[in-house]
DSSP file (Angstrom, degrees, kcal/mol; ACC not computed):
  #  RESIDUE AA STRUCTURE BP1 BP2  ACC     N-H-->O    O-->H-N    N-H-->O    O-->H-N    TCO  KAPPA ALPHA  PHI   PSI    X-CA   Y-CA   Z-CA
    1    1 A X              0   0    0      0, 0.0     2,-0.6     0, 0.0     0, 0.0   0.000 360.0 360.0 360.0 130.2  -12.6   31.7  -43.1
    2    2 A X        -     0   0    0      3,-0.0     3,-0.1     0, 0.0     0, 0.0  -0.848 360.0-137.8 -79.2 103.8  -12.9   31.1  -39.3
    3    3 A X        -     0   0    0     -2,-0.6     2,-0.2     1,-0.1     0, 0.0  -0.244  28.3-109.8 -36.8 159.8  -10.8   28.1  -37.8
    4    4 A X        -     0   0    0      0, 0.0     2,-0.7     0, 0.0    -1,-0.1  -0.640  31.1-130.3  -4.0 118.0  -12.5   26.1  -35.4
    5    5 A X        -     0   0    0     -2,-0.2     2,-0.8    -3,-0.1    -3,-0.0  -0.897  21.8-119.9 -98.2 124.7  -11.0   26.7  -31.7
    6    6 A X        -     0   0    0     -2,-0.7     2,-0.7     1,-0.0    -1,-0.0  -0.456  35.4-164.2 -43.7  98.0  -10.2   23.4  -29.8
    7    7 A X        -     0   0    0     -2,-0.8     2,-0.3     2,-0.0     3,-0.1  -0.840   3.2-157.4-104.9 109.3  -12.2   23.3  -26.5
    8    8 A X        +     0   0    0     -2,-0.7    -2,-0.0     1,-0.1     0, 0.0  -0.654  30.1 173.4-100.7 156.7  -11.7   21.4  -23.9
    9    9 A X        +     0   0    0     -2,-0.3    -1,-0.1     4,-0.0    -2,-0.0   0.724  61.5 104.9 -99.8 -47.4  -13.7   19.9  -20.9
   10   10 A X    >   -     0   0    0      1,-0.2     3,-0.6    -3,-0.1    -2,-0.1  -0.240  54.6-163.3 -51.0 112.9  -11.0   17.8  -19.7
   11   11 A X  T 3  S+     0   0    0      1,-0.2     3,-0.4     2,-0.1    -1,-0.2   0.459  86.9  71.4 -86.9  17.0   -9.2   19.1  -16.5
   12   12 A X  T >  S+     0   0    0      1,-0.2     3,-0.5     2,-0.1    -1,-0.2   0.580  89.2  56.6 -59.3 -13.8   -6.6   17.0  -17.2
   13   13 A X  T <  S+     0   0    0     -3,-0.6    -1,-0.2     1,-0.2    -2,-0.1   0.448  96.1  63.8 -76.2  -9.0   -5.4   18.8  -20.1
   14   14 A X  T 3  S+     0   0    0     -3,-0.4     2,-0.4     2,-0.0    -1,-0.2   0.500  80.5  93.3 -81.6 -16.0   -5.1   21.6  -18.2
   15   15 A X    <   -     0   0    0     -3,-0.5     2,-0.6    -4,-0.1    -3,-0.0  -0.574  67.2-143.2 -85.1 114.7   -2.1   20.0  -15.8
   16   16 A X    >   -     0   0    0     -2,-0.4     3,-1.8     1,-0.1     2,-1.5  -0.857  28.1-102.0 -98.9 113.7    1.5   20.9  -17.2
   17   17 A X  T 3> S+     0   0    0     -2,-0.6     4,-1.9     1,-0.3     3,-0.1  -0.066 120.4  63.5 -12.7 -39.2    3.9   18.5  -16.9
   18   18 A X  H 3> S+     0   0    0     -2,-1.5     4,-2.5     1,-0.3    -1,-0.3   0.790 107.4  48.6 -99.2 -43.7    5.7   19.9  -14.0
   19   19 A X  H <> S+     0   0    0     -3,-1.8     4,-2.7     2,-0.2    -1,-0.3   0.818 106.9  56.0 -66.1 -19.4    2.2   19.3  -11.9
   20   20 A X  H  > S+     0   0    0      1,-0.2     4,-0.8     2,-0.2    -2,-0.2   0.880 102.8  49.4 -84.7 -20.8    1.8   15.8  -13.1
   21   21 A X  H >X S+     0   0    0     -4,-1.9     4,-1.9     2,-0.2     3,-1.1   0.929 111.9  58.4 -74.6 -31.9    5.3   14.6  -11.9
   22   22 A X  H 3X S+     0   0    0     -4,-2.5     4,-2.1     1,-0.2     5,-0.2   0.949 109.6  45.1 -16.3 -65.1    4.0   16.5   -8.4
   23   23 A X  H 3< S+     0   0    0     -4,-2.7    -2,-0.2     1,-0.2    -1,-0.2   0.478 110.5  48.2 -83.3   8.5    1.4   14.4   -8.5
   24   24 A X  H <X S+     0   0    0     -3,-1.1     4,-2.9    -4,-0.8    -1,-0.2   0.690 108.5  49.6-109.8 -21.2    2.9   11.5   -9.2
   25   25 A X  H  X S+     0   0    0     -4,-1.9     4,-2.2     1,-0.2     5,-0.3   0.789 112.7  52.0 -75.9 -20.5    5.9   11.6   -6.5
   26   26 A X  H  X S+     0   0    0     -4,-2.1     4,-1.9    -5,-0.3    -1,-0.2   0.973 107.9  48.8 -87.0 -35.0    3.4   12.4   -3.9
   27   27 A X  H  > S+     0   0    0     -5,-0.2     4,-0.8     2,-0.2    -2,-0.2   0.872 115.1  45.5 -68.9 -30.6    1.4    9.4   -5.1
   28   28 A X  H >X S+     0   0    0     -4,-2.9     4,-3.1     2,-0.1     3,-1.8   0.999 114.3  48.3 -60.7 -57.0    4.8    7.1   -4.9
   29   29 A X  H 3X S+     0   0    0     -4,-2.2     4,-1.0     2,-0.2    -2,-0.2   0.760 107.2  59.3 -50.1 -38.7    5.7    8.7   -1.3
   30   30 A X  H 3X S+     0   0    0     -4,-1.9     4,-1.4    -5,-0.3    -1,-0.2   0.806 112.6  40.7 -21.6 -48.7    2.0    7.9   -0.4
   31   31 A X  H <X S+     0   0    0     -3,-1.8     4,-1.3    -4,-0.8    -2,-0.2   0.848 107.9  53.0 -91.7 -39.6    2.9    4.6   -1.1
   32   32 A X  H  < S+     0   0    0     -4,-3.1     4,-0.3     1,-0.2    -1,-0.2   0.781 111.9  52.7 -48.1 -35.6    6.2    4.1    0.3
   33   33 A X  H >X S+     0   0    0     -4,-1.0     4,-2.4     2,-0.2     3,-0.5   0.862 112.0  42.8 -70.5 -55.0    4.7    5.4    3.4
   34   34 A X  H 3X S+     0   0    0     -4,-1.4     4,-2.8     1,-0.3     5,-0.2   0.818 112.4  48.9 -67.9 -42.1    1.7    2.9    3.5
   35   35 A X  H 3< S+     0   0    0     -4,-1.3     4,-0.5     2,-0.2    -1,-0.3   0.760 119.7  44.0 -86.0 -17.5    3.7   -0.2    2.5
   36   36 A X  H <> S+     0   0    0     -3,-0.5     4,-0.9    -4,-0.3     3,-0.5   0.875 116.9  48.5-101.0 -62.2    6.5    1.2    5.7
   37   37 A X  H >X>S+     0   0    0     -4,-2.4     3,-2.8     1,-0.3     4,-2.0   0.985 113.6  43.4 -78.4 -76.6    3.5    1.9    7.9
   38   38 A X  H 3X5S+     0   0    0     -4,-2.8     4,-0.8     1,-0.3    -1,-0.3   0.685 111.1  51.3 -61.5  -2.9    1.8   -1.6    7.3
   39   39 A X  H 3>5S+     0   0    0     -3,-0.5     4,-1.7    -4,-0.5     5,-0.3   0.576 108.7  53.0 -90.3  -4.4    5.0   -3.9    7.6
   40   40 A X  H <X5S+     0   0    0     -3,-2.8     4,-1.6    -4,-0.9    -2,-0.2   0.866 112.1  48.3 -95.2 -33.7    5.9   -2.0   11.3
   41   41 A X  H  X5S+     0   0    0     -4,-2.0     4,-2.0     2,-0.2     5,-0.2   0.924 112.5  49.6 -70.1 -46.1    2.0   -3.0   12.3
   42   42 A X  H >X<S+     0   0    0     -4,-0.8     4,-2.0    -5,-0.6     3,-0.7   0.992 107.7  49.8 -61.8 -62.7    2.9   -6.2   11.1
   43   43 A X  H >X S+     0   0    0     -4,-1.7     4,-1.8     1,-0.2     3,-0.7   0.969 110.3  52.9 -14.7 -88.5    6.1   -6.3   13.2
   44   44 A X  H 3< S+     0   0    0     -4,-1.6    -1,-0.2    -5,-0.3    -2,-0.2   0.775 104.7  52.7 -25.3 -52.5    4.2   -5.4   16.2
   45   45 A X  H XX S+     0   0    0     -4,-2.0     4,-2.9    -3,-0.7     3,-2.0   0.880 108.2  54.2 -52.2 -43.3    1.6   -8.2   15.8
   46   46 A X  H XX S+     0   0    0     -4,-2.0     4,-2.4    -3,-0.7     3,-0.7   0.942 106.8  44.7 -65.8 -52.1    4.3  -10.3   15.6
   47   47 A X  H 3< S+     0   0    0     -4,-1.8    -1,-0.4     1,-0.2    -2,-0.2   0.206 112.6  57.1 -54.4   7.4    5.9   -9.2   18.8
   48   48 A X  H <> S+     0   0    0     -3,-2.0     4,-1.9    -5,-0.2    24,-0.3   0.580 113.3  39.6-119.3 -47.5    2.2   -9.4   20.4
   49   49 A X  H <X S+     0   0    0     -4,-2.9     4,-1.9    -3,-0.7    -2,-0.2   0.875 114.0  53.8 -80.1 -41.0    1.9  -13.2   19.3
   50   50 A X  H  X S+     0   0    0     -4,-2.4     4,-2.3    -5,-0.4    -1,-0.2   0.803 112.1  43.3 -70.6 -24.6    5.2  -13.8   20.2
   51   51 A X  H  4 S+     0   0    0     -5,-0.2     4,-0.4     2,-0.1    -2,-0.2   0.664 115.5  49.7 -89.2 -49.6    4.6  -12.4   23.7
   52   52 A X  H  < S+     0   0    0     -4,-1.9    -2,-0.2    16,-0.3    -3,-0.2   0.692 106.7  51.0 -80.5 -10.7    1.4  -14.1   24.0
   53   53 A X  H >X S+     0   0    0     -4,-1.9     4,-5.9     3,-0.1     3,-2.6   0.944 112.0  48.1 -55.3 -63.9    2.6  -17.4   23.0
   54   54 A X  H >X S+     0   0    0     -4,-2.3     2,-6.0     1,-0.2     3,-3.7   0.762 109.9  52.3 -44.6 -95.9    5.6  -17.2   25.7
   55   55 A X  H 34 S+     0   0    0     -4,-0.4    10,-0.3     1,-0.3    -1,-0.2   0.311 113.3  47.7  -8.0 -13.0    3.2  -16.0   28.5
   56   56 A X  H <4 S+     0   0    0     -2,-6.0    -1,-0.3    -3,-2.6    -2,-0.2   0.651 122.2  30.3 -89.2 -56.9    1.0  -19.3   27.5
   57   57 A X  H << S+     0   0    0     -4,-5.9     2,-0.2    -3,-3.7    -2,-0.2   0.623 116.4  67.1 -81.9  -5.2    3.7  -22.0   27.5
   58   58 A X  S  < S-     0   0    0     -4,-0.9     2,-0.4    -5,-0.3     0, 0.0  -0.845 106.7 -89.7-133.6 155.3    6.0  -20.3   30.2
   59   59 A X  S    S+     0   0    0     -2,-0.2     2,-0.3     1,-0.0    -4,-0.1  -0.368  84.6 133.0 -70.4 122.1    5.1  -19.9   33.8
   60   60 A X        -     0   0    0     -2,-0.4     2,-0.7    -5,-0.2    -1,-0.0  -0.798  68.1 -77.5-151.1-169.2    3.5  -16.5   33.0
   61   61 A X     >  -     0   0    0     -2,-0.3     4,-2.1     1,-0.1    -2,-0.0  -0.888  37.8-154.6-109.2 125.6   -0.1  -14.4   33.9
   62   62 A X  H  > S+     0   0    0     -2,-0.7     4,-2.3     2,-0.2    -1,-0.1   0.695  88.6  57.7 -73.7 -12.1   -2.2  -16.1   31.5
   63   63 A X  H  > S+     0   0    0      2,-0.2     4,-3.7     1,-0.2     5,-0.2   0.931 107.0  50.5 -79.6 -49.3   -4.7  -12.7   31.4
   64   64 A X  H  > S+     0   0    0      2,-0.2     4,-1.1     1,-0.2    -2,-0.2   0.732 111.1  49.0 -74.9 -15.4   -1.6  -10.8   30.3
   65   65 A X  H  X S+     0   0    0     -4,-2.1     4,-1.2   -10,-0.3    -2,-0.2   0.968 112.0  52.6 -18.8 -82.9   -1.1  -13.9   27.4
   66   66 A X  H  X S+     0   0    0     -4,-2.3     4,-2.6     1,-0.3     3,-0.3   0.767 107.5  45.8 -36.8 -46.3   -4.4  -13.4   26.5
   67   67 A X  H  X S+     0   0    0     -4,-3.7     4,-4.4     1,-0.2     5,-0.4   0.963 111.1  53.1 -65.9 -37.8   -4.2   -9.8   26.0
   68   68 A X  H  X S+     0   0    0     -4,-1.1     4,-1.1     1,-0.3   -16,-0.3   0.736 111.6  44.1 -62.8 -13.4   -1.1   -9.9   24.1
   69   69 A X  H  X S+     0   0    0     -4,-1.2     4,-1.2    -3,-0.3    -1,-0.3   0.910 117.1  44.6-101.1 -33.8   -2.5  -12.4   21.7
   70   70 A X  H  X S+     0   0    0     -4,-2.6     4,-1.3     1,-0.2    -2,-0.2   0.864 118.0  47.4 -67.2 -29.1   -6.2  -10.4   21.3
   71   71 A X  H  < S+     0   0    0     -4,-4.4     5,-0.3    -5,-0.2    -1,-0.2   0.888 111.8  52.2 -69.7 -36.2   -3.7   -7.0   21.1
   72   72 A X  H  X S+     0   0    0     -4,-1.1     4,-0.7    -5,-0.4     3,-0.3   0.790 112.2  44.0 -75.4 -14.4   -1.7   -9.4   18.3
   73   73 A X  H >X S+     0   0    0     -4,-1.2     4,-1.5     1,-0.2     2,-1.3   0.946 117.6  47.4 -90.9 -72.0   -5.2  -10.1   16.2
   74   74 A X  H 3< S+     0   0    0     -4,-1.3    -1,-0.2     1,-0.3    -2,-0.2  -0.007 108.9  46.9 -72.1  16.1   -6.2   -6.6   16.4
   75   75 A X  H 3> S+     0   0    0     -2,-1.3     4,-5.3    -3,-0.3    -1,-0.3   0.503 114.4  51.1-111.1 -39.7   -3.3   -4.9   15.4
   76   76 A X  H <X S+     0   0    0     -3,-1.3     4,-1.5    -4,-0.7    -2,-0.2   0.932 103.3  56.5 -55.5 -44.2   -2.9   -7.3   12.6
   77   77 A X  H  <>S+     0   0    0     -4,-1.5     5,-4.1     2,-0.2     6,-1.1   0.845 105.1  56.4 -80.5  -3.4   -6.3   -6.7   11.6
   78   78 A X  H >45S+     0   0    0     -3,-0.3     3,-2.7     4,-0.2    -2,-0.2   0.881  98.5  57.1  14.8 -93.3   -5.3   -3.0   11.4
   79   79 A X  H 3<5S+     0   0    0     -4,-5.3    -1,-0.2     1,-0.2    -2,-0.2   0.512 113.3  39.4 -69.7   0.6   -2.5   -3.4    9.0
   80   80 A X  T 3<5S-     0   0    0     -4,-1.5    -1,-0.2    -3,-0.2    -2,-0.2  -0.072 112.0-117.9-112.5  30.2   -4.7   -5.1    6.3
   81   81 A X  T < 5S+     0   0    0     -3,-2.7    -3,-0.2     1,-0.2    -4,-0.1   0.849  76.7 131.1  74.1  23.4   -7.4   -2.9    7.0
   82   82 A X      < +     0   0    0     -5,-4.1     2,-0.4    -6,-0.2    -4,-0.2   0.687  61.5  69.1-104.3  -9.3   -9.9   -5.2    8.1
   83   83 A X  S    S-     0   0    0     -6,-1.1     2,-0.5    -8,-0.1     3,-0.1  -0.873  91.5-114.8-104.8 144.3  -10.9   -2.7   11.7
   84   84 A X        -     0   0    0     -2,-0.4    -6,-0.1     1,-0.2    -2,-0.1  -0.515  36.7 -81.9 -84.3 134.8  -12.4    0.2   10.8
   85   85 A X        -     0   0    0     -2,-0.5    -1,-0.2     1,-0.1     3,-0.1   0.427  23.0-152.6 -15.3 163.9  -10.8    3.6   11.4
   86   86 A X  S    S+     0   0    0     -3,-0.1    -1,-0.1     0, 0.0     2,-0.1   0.642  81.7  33.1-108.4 -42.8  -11.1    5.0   14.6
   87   87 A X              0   0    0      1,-0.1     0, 0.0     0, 0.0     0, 0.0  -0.214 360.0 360.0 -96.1 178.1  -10.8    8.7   13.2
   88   88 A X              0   0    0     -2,-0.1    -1,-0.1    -3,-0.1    -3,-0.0   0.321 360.0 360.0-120.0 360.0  -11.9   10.1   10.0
């Protein structure tokens, strides 16, 4: 009598442990990275607004106000992804 061999399709069954924990610290560090990356773009905006505020309310060059506060929307929209890549 011939067993039946188990055949699979799935290439996840093919990954041995030692690759999935690979793939799972590089998916944390991914994320650590991201969540680092978007609070320092956030930071920035903030210093952008803050910079465009003064430069509004204090005797200041209102152009350079202006930029800081258009620099502060577009950096912002950046860190949640709302301007589209520049690069691929």
């Amino acid at each position: 009598m011939v067993r039946p061999t188990m055949t699979t399709t799935d290439p996840e069954s093919r990954k041995t442990r030692r690759d999935r924990d690979a793939i799972g610290r590089s998916a944390v560090a991914d994320a650590i990275f991201d969540a680092v990356g978007t609070l320092s773009l956030l930071g920035f905006s903030l210093l952008f607004l803050a910079v465009g505020v003064r430069g509004l309310l204090v005797d200041g060059s209102t152009a350079v106000a202006v930029a800081a506060l258009v620099a502060s929307v577009a950096v912002a929209g950046v860190a949640f992804e709302l301007v589209p890549p520049f690069r691929d």
